[in-house]
Short mmCIF file of the C-alpha atoms (twelve columns), coordinates in Angstrom:
data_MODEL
# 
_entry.id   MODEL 
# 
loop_
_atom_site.group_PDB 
_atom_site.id 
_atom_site.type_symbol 
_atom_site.label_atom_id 
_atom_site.label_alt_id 
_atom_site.label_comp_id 
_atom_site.label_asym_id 
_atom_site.label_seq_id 
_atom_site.Cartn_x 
_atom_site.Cartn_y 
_atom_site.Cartn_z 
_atom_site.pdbx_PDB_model_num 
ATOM 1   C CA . UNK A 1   83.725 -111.995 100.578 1 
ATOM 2   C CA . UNK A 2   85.168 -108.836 98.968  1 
ATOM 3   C CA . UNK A 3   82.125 -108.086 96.762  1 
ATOM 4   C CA . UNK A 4   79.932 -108.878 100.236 1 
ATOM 5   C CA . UNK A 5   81.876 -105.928 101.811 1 
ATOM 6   C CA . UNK A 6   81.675 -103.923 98.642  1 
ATOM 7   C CA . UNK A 7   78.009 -104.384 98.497  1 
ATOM 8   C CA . UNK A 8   77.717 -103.567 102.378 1 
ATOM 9   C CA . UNK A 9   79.534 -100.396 101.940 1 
ATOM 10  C CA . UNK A 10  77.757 -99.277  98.781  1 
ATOM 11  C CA . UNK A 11  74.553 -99.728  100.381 1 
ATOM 12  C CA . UNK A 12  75.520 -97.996  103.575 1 
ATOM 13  C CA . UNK A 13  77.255 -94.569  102.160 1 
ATOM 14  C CA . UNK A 14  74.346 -94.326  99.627  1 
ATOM 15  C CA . UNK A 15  71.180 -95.090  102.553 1 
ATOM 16  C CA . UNK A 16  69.518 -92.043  103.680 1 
ATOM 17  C CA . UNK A 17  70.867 -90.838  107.318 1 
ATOM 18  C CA . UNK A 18  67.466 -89.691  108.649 1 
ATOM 19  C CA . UNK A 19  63.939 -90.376  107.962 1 
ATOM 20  C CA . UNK A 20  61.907 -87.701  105.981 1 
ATOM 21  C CA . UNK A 21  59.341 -87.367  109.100 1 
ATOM 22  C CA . UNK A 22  61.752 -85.781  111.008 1 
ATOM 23  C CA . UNK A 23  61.433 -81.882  111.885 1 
ATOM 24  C CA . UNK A 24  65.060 -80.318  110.221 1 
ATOM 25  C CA . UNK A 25  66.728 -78.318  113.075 1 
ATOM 26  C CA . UNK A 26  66.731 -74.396  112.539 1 
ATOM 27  C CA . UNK A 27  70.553 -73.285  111.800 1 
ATOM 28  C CA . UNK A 28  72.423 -72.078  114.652 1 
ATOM 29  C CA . UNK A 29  73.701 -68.224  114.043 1 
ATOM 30  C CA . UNK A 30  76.138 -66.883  116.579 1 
ATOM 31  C CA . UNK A 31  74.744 -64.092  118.471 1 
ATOM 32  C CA . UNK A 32  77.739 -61.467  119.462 1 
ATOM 33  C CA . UNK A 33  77.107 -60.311  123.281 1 
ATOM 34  C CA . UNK A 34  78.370 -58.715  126.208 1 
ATOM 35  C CA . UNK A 35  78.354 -58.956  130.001 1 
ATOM 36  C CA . UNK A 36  77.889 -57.329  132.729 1 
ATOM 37  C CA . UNK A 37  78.558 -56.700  136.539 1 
ATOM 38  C CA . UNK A 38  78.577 -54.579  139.392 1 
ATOM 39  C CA . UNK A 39  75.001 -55.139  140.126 1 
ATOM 40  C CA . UNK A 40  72.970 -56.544  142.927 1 
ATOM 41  C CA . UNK A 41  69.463 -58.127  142.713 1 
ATOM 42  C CA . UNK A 42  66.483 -55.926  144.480 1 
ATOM 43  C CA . UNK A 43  65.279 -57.760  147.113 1 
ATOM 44  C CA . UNK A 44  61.590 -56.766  145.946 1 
ATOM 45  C CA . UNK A 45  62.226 -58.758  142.444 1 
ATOM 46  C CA . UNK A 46  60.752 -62.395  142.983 1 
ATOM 47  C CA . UNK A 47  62.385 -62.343  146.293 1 
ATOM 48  C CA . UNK A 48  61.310 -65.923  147.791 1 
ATOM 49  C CA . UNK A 49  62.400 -67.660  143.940 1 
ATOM 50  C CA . UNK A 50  65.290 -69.854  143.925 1 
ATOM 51  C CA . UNK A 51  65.709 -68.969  140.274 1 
ATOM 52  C CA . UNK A 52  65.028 -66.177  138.170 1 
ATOM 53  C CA . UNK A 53  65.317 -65.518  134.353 1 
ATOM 54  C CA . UNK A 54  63.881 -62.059  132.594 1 
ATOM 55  C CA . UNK A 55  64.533 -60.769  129.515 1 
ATOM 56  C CA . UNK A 56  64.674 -56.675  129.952 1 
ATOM 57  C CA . UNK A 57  64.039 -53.779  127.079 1 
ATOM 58  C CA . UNK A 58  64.248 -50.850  128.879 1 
ATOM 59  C CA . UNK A 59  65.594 -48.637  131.757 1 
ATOM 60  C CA . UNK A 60  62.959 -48.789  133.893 1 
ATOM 61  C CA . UNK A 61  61.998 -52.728  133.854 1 
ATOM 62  C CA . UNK A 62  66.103 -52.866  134.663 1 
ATOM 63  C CA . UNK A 63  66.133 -50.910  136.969 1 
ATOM 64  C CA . UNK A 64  63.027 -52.702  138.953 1 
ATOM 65  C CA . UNK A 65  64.847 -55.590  138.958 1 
ATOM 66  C CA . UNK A 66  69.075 -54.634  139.800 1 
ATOM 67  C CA . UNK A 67  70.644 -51.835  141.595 1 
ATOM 68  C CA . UNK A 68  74.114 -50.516  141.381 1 
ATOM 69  C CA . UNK A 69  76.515 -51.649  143.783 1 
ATOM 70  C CA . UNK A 70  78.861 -48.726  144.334 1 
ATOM 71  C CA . UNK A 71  82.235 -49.832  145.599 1 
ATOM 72  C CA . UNK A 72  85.710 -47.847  146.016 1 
ATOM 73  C CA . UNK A 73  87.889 -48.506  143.172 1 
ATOM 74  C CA . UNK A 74  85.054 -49.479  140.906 1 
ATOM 75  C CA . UNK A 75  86.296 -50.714  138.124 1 
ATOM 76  C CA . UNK A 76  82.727 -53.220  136.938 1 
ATOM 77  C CA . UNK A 77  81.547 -53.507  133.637 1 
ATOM 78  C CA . UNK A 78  78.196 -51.596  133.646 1 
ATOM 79  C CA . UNK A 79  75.501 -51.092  130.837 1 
ATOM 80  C CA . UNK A 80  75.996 -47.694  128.882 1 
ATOM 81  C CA . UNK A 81  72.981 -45.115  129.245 1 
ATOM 82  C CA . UNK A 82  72.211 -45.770  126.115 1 
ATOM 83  C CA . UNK A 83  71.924 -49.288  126.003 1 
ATOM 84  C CA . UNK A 84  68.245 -50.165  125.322 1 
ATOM 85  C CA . UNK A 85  68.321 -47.889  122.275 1 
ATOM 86  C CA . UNK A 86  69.874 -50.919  120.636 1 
ATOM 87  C CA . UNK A 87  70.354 -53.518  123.141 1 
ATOM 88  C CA . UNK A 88  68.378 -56.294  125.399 1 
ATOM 89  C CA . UNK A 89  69.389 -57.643  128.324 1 
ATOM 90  C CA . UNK A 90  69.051 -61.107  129.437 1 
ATOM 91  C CA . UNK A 91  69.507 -62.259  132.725 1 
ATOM 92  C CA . UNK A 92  69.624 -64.880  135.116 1 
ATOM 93  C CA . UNK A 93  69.183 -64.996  138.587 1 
ATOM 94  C CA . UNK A 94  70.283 -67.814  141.673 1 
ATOM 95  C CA . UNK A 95  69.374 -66.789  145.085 1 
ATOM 96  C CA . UNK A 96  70.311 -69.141  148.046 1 
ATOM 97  C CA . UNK A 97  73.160 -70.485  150.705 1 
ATOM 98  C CA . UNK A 98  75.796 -70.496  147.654 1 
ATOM 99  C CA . UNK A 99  77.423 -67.906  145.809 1 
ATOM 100 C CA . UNK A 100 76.942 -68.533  142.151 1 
ATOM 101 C CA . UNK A 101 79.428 -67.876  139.602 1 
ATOM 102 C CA . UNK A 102 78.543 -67.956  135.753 1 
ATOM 103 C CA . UNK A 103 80.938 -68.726  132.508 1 
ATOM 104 C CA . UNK A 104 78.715 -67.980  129.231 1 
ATOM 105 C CA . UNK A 105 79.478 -70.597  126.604 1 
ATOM 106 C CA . UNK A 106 77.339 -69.083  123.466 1 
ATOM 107 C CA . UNK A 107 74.788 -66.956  122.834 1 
ATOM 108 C CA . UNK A 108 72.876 -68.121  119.411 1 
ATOM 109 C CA . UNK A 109 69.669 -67.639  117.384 1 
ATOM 110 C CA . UNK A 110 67.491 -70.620  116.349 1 
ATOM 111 C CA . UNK A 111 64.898 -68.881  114.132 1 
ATOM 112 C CA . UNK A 112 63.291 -66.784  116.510 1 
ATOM 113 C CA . UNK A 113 64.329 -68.072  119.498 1 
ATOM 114 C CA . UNK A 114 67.394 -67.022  120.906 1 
ATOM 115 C CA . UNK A 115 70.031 -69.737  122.701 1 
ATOM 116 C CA . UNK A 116 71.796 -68.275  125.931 1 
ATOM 117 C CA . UNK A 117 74.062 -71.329  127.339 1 
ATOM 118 C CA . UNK A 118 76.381 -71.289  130.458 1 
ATOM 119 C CA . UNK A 119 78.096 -72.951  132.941 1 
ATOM 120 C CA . UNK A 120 77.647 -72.809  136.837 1 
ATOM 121 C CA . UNK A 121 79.653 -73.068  139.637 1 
ATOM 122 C CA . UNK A 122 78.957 -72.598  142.608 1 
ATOM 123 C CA . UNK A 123 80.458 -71.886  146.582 1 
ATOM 124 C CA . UNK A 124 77.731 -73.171  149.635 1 
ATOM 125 C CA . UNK A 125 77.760 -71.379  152.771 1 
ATOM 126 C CA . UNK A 126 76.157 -71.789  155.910 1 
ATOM 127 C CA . UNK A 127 75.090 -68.380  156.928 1 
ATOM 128 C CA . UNK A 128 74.957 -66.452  154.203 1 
ATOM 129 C CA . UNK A 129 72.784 -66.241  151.315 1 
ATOM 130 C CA . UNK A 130 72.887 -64.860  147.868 1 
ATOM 131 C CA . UNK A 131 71.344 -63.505  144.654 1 
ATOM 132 C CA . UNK A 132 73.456 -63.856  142.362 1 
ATOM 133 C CA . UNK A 133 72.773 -62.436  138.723 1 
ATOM 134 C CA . UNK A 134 74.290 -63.074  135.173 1 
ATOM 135 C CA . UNK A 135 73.947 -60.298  132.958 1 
ATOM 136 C CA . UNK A 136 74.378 -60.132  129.329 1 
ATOM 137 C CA . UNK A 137 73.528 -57.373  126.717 1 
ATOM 138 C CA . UNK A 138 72.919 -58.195  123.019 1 
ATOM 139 C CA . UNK A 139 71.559 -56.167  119.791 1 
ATOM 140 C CA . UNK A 140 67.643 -55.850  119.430 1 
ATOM 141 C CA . UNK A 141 66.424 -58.748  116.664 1 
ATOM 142 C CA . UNK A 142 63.429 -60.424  115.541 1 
ATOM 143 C CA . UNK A 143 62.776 -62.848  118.579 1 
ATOM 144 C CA . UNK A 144 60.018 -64.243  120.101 1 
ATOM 145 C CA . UNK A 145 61.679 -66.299  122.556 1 
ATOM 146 C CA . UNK A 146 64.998 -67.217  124.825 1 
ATOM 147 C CA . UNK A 147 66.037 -70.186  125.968 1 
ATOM 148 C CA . UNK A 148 68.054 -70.475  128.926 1 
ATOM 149 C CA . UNK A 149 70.686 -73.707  128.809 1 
ATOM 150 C CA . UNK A 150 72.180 -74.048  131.793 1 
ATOM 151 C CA . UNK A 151 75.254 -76.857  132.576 1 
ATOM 152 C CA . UNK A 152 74.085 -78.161  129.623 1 
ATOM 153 C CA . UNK A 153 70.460 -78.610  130.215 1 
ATOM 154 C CA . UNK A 154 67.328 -76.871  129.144 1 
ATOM 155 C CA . UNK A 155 65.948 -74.594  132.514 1 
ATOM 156 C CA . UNK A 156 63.985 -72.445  131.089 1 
ATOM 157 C CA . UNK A 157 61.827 -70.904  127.935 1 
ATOM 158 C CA . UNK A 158 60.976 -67.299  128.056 1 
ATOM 159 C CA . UNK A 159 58.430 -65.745  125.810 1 
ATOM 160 C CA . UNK A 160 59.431 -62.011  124.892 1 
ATOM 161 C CA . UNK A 161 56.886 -59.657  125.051 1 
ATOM 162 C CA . UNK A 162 56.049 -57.816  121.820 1 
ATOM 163 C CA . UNK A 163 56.544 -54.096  122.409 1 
ATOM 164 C CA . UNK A 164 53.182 -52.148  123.303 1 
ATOM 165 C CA . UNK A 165 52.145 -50.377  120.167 1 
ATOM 166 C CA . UNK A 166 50.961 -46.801  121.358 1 
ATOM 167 C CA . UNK A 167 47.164 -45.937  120.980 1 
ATOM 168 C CA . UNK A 168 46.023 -42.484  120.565 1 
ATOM 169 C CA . UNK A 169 42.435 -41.548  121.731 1 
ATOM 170 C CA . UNK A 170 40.730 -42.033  118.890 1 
ATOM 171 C CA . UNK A 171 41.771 -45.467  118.095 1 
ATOM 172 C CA . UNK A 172 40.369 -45.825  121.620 1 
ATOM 173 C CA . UNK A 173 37.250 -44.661  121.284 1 
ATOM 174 C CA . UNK A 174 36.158 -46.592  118.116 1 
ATOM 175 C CA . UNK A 175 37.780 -49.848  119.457 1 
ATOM 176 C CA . UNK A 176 33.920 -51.795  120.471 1 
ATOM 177 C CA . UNK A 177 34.206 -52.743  124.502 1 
ATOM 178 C CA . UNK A 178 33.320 -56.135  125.229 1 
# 
């Protein structure tokens, strides 16, 4: 019975754990972040959509999508002016009859892709209703994609956009039209 067991346990610590077919999983890096508040959603940004997740570069593309809610006291954390010199900003967006708090649990990078995850909670009402943004900021990085991970589940996959290299006029002109 002992050499049965000895066997067993031989055989099981020195068996592969996984089969070679399977895809390895990229490593998980830590991404460092920060977030954000004191901002309301435009009503003109995807207005009738329950949900809402954008990844933003610049001022401008921001600044389509929140305003600043100015309030006595103000004491919010904002973005810097600066910001997109270095920065992204992810975001996501619930609008509806419940005002929806957010608790980020990690930001990481997969590869390319990078890994926002969070919690929800969230307070119905029966009159009122809500957009309600989360707002992080994090360095600029090789990636092509984010994935949003919400209570644990995947919501959404968002490709990012490859900045618009600039064309002069002559690169314009010899380009053939089709």
């Amino acid at each position: 019975m002992k050499h049965s067991l000895l066997l067993i346990a031989c055989l099981l610590t020195l068996s592969p754990c996984g089969s070679a077919a399977e895809p390895a999983t990229p490593a998980s890096k830590p991404i460092a972040f920060d977030t954000h508040d004191g901002y309301f959603v435009s009503n003109k940004f995807e207005a009738t959509a329950p949900t809402s997740f954008v990844v933003l570069k610049d001022p401008a593309s921001f600044d389509k999508v929140f305003g600043v809610g100015m309030v006595m006291n103000d004491k919010h954390h904002r973005l810097q002016p600066a910001t997109f010199g270095t920065k992204i900003v992810l975001a996501a967006i619930h609008r509806g009859k419940a005002m929806v708090t957010y608790q980020v649990t990690s930001v990481t990078a997969e590869a390319q892709t990078l890994v926002l995850r969070y919690t929800t909670a969230s307070k119905p009402s029966e009159s009122a209703e809500f957009a309600c943004p989360l707002i992080i900021s994090l360095d600029k990085g090789d990636y092509s994609k984010v994935r949003f991970v919400e209570n644990g589940k995947k919501i959404k996959l968002v490709d990012m956009e490859p900045p618009a290299a600039p064309k002069d006029a002559t690169e314009a002109a010899a380009e053939p039209k089709l």
